[in-house]
PyMOL Python script that loads the backbone (N, CA, C, O; Angstrom):
from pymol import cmd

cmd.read_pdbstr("""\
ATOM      1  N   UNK A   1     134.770  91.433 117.221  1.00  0.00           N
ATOM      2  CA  UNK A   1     133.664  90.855 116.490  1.00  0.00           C
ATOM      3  C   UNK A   1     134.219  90.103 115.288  1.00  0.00           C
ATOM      4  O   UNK A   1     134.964  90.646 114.472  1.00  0.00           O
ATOM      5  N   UNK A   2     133.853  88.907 115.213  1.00  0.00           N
ATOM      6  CA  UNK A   2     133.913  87.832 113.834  1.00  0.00           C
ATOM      7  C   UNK A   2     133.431  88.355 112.832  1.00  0.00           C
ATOM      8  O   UNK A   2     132.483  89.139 112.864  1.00  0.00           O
ATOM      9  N   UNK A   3     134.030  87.982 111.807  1.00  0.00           N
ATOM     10  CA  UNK A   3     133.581  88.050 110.201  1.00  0.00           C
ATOM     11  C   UNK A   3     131.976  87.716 110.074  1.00  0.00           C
ATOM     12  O   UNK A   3     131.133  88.316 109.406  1.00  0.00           O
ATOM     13  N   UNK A   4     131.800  86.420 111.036  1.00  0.00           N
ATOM     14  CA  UNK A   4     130.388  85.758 110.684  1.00  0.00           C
ATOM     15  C   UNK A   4     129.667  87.064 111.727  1.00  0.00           C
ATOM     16  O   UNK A   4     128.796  87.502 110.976  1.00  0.00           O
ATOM     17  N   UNK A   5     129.603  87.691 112.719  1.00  0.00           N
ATOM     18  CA  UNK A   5     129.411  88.323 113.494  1.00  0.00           C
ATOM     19  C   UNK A   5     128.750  90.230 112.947  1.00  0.00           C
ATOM     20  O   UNK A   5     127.969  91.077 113.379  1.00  0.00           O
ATOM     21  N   UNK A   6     129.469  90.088 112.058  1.00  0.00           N
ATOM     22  CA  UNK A   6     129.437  90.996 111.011  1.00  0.00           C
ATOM     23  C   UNK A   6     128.868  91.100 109.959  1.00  0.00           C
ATOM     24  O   UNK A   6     128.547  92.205 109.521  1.00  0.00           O
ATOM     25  N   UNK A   7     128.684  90.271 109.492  1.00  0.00           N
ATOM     26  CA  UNK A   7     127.475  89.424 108.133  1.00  0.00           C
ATOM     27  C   UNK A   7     126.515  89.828 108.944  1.00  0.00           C
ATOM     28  O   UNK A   7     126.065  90.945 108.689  1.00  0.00           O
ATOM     29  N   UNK A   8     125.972  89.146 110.027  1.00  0.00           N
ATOM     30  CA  UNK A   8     125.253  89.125 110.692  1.00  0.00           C
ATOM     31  C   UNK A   8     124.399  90.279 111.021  1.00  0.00           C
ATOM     32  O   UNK A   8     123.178  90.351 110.880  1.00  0.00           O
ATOM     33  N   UNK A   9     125.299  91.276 111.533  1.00  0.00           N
ATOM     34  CA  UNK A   9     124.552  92.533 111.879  1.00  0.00           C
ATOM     35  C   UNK A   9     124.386  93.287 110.658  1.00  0.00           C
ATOM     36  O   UNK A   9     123.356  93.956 110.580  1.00  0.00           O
ATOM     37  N   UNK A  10     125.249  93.313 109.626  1.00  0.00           N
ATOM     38  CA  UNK A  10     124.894  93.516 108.403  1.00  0.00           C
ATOM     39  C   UNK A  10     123.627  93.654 107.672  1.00  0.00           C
ATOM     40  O   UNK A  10     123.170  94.635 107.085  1.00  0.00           O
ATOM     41  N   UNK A  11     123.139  92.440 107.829  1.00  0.00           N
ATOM     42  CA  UNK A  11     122.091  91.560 107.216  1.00  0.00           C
ATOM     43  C   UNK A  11     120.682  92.106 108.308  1.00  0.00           C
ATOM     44  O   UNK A  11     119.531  92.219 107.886  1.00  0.00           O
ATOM     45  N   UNK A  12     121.071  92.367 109.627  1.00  0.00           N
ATOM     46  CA  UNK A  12     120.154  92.384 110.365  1.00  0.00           C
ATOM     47  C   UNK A  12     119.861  94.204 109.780  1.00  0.00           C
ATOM     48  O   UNK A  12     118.770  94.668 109.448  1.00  0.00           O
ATOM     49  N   UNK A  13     120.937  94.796 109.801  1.00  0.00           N
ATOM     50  CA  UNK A  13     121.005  96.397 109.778  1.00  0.00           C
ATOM     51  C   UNK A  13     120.076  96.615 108.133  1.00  0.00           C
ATOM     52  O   UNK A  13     119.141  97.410 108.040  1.00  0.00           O
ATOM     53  N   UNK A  14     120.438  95.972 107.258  1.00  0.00           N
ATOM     54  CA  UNK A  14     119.477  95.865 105.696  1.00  0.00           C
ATOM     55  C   UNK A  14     118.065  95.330 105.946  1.00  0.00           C
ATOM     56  O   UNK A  14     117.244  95.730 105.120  1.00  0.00           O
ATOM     57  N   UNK A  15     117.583  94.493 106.923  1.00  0.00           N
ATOM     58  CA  UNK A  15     116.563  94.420 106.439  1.00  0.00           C
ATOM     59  C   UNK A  15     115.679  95.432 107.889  1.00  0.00           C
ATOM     60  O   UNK A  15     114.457  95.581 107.932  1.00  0.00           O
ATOM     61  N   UNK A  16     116.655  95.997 108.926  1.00  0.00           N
ATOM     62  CA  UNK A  16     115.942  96.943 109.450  1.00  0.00           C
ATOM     63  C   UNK A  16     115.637  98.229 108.691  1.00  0.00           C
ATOM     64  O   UNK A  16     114.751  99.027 108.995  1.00  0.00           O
ATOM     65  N   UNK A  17     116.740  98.363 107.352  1.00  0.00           N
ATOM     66  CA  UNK A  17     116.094  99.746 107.274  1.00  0.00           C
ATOM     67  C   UNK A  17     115.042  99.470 105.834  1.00  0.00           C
ATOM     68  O   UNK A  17     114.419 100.354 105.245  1.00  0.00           O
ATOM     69  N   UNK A  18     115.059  98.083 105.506  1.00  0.00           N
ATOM     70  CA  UNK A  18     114.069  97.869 104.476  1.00  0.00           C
ATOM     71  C   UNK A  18     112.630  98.048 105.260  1.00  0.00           C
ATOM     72  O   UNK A  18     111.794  98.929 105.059  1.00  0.00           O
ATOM     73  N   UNK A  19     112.580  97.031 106.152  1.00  0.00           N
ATOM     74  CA  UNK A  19     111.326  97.144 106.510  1.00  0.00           C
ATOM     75  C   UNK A  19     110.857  99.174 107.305  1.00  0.00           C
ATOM     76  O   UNK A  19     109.660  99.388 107.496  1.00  0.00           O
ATOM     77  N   UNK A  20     111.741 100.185 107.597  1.00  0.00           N
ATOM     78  CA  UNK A  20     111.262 101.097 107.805  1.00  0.00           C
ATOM     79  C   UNK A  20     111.106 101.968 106.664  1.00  0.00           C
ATOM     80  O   UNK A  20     110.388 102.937 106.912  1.00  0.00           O
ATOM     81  N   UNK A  21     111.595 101.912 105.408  1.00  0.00           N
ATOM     82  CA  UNK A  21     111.128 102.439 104.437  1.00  0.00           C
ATOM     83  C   UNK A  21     109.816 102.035 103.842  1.00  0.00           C
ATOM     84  O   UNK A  21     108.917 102.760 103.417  1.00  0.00           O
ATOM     85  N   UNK A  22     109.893 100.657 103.901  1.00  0.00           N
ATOM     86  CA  UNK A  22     108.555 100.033 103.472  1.00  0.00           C
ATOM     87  C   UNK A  22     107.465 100.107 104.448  1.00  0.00           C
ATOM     88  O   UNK A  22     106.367  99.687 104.083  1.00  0.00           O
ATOM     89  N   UNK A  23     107.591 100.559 105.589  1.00  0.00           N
ATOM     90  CA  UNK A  23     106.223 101.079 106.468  1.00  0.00           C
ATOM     91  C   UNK A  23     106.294 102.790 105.894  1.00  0.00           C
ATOM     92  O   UNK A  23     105.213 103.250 105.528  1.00  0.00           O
ATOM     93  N   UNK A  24     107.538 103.729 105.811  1.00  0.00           N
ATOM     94  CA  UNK A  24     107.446 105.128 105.268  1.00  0.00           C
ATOM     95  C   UNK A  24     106.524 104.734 104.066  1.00  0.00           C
ATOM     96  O   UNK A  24     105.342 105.049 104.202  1.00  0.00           O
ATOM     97  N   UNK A  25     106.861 104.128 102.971  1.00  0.00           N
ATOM     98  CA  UNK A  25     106.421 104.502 101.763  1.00  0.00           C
ATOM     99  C   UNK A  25     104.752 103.796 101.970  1.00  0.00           C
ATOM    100  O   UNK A  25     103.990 104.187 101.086  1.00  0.00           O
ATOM    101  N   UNK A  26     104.169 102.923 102.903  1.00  0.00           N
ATOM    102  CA  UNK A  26     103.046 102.334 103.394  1.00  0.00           C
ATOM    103  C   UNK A  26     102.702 103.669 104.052  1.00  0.00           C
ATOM    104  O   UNK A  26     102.237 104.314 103.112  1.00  0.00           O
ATOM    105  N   UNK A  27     102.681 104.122 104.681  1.00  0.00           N
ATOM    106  CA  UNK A  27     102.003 105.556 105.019  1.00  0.00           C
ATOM    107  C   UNK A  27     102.053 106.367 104.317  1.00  0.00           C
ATOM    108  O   UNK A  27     101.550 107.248 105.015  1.00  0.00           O
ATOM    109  N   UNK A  28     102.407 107.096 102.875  1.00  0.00           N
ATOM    110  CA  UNK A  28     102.649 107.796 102.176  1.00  0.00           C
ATOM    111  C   UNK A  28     101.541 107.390 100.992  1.00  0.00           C
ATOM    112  O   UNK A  28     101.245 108.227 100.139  1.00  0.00           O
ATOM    113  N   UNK A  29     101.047 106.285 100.990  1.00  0.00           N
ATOM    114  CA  UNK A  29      99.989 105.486 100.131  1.00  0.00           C
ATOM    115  C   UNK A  29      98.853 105.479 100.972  1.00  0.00           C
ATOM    116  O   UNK A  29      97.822 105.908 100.454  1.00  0.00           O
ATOM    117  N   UNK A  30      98.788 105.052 102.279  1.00  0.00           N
ATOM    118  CA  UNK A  30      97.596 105.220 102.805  1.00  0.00           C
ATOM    119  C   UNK A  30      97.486 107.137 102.845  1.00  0.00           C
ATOM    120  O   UNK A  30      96.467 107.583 102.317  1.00  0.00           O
ATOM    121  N   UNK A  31      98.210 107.896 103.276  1.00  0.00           N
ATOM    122  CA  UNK A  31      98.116 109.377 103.013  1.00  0.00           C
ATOM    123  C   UNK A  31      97.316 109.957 101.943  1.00  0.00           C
ATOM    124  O   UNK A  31      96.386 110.762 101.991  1.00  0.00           O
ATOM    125  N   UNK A  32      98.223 109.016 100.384  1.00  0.00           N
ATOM    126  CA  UNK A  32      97.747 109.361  99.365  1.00  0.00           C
ATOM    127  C   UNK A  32      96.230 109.125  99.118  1.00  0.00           C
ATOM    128  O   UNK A  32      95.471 110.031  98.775  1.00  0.00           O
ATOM    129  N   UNK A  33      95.717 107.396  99.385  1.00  0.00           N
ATOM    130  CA  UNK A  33      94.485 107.226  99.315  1.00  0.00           C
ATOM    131  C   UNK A  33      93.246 107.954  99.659  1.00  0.00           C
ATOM    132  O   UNK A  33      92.199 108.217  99.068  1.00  0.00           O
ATOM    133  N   UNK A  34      93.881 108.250 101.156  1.00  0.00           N
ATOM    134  CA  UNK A  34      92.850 109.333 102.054  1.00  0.00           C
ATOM    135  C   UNK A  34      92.575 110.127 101.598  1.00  0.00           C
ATOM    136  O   UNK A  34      91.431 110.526 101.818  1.00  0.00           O
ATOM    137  N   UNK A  35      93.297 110.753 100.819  1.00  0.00           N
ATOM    138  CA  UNK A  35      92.741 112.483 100.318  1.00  0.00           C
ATOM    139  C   UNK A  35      92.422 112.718  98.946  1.00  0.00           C
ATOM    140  O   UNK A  35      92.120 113.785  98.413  1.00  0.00           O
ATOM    141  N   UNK A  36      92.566 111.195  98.277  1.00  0.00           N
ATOM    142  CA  UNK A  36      91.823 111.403  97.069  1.00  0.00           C
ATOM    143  C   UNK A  36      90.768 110.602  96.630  1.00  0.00           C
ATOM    144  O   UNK A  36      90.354 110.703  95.475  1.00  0.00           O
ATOM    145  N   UNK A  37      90.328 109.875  97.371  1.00  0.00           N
ATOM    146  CA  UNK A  37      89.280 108.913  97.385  1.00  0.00           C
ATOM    147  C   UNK A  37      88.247 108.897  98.251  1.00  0.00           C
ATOM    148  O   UNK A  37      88.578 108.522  99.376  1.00  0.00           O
ATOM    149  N   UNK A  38      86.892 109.226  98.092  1.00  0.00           N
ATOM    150  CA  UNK A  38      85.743 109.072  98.836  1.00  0.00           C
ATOM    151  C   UNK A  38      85.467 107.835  99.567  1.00  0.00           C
ATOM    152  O   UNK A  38      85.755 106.760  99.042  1.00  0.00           O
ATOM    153  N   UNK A  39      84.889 107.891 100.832  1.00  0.00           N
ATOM    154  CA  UNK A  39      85.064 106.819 101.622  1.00  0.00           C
ATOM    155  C   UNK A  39      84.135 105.467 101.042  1.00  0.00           C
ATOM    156  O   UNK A  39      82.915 105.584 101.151  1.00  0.00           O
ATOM    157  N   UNK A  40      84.542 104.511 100.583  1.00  0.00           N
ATOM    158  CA  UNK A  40      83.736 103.560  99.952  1.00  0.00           C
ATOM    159  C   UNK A  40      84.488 102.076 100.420  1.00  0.00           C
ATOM    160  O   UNK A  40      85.624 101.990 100.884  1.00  0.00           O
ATOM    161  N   UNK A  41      83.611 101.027 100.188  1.00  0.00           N
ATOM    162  CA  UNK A  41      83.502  99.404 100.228  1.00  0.00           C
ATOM    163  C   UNK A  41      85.342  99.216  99.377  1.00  0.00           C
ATOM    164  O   UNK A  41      86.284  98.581  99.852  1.00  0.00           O
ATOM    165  N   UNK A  42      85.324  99.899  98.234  1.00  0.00           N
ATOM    166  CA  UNK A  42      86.635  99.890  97.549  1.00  0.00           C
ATOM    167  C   UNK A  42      87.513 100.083  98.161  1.00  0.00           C
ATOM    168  O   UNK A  42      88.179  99.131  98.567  1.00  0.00           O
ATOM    169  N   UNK A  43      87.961 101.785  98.560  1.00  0.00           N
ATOM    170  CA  UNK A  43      88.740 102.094  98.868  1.00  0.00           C
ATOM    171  C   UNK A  43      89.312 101.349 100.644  1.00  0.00           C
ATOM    172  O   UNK A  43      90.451 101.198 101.087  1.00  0.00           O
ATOM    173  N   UNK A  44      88.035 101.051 101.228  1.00  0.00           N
ATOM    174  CA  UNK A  44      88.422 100.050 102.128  1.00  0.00           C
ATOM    175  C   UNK A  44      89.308  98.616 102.161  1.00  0.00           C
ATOM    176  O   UNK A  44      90.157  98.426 103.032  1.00  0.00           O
ATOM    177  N   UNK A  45      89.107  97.954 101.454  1.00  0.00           N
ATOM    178  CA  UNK A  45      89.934  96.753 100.433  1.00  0.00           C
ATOM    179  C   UNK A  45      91.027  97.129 100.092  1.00  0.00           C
ATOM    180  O   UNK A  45      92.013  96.414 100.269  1.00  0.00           O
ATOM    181  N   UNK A  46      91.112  98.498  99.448  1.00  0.00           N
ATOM    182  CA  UNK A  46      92.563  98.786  98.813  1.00  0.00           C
ATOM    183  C   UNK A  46      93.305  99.497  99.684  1.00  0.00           C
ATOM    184  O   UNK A  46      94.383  99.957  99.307  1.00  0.00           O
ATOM    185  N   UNK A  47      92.824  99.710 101.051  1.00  0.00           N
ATOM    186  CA  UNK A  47      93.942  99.505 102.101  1.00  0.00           C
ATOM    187  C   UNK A  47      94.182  98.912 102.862  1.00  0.00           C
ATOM    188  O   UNK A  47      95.136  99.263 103.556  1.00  0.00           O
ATOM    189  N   UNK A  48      93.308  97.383 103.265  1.00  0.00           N
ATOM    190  CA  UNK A  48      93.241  96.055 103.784  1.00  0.00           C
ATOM    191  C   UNK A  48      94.695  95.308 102.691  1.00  0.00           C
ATOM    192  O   UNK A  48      95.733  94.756 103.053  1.00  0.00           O
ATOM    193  N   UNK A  49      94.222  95.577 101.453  1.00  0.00           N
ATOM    194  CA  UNK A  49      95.356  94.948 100.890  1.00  0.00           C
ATOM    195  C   UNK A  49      96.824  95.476 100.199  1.00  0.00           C
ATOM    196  O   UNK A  49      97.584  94.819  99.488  1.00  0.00           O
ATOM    197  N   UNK A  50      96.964  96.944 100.670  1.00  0.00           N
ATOM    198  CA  UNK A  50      97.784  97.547 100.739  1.00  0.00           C
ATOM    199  C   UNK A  50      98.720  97.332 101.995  1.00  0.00           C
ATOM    200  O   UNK A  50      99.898  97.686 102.041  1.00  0.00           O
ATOM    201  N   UNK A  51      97.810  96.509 103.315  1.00  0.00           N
ATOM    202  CA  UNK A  51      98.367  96.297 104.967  1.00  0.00           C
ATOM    203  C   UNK A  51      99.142  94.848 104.404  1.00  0.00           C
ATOM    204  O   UNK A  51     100.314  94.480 104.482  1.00  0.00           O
ATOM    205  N   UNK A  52      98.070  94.293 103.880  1.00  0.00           N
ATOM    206  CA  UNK A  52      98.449  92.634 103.295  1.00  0.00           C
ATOM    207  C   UNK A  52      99.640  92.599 103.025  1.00  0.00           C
ATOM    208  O   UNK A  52     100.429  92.037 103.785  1.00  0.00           O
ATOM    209  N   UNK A  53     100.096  93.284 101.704  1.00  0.00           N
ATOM    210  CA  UNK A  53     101.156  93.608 100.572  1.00  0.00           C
ATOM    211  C   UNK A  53     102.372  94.035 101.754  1.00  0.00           C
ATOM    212  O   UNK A  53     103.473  93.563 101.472  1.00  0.00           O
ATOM    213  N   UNK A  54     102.337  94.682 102.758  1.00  0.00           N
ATOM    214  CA  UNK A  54     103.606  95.381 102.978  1.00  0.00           C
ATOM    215  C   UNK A  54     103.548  93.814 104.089  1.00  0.00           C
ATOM    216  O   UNK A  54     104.285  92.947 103.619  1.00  0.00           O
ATOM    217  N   UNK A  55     102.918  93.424 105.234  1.00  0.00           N
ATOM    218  CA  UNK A  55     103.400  92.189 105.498  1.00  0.00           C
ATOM    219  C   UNK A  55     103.964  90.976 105.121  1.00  0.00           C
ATOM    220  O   UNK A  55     104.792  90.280 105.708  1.00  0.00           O
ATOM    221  N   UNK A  56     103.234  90.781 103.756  1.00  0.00           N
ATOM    222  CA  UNK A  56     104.157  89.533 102.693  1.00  0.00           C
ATOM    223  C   UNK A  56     105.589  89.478 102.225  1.00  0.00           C
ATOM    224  O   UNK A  56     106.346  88.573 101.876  1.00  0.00           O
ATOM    225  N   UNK A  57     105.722  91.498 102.415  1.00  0.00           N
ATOM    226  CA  UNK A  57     107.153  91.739 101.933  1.00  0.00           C
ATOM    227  C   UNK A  57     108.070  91.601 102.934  1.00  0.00           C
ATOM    228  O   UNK A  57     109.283  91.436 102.805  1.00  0.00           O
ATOM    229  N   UNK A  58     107.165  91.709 104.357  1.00  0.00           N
ATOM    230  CA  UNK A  58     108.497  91.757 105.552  1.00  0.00           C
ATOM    231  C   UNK A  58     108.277  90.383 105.473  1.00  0.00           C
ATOM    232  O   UNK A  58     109.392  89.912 105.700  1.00  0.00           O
ATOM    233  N   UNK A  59     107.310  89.223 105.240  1.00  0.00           N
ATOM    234  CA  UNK A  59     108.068  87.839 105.659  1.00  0.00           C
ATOM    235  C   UNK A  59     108.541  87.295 104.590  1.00  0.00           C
ATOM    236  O   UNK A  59     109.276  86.310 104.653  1.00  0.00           O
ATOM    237  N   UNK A  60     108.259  87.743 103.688  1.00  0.00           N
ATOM    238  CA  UNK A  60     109.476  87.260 102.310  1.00  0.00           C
ATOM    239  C   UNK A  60     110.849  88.211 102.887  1.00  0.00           C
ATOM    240  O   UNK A  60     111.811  87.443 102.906  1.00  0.00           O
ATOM    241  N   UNK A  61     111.146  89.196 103.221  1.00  0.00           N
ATOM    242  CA  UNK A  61     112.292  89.638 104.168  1.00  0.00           C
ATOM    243  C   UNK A  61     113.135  88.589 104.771  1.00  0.00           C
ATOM    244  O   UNK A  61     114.292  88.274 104.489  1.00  0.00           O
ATOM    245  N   UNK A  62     112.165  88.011 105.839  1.00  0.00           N
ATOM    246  CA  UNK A  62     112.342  87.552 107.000  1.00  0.00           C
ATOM    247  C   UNK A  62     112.851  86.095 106.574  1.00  0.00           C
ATOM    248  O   UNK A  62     113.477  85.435 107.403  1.00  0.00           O
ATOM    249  N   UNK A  63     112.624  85.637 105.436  1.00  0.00           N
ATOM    250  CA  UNK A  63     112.403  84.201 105.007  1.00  0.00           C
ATOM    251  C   UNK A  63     113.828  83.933 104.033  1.00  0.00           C
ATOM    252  O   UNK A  63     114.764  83.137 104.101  1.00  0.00           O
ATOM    253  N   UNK A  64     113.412  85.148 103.017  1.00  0.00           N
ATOM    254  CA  UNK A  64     114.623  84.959 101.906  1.00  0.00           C
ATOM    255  C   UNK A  64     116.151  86.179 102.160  1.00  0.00           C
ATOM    256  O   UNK A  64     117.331  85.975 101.875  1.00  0.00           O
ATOM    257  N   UNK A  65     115.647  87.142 102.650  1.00  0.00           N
ATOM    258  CA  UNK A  65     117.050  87.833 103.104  1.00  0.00           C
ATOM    259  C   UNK A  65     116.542  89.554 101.974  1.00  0.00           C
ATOM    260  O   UNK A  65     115.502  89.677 101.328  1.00  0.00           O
ATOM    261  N   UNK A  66     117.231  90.192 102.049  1.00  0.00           N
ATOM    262  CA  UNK A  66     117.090  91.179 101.113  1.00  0.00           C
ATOM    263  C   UNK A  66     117.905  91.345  99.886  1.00  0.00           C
ATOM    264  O   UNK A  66     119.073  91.170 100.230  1.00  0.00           O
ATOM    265  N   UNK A  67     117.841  91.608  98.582  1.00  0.00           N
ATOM    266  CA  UNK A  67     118.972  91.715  97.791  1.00  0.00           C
ATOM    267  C   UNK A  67     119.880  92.727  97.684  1.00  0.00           C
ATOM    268  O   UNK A  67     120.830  92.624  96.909  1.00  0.00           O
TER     269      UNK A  67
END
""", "prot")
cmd.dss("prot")
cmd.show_as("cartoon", "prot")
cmd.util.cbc("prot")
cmd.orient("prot")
């Protein structure tokens, strides 16, 4: 395997385990929400845009690389 070959899987191996922490810590928030918030119009939204938030981060991932 090449140097560039290696970057490569590198880069692929960082943002696989970014994006599975960032779905862990996305279930650990929807967890949290569930059991402390009564079912309402709100709390609906604030996990529509809690789904939002973790997709923007995998295509800013996908787009800019991870640091």
């Amino acid at each position: 395997m090449g140097l560039e070959d290696e970057a490569k899987a590198y880069a692929l191996s960082k943002k696989k385990l970014f994006n599975e922490e960032l779905r862990d810590l996305q279930l650990t928030m929807i967890k949290y929400i569930n059991a402390n918030l009564y079912d309402s119009h709100e709390k609906d939204n604030a996990l529509r845009q809690l789904h939002s938030s973790v997709l923007w981060a995998e295509e800013a991932a996908e787009l800019h690389g991870i640091k």
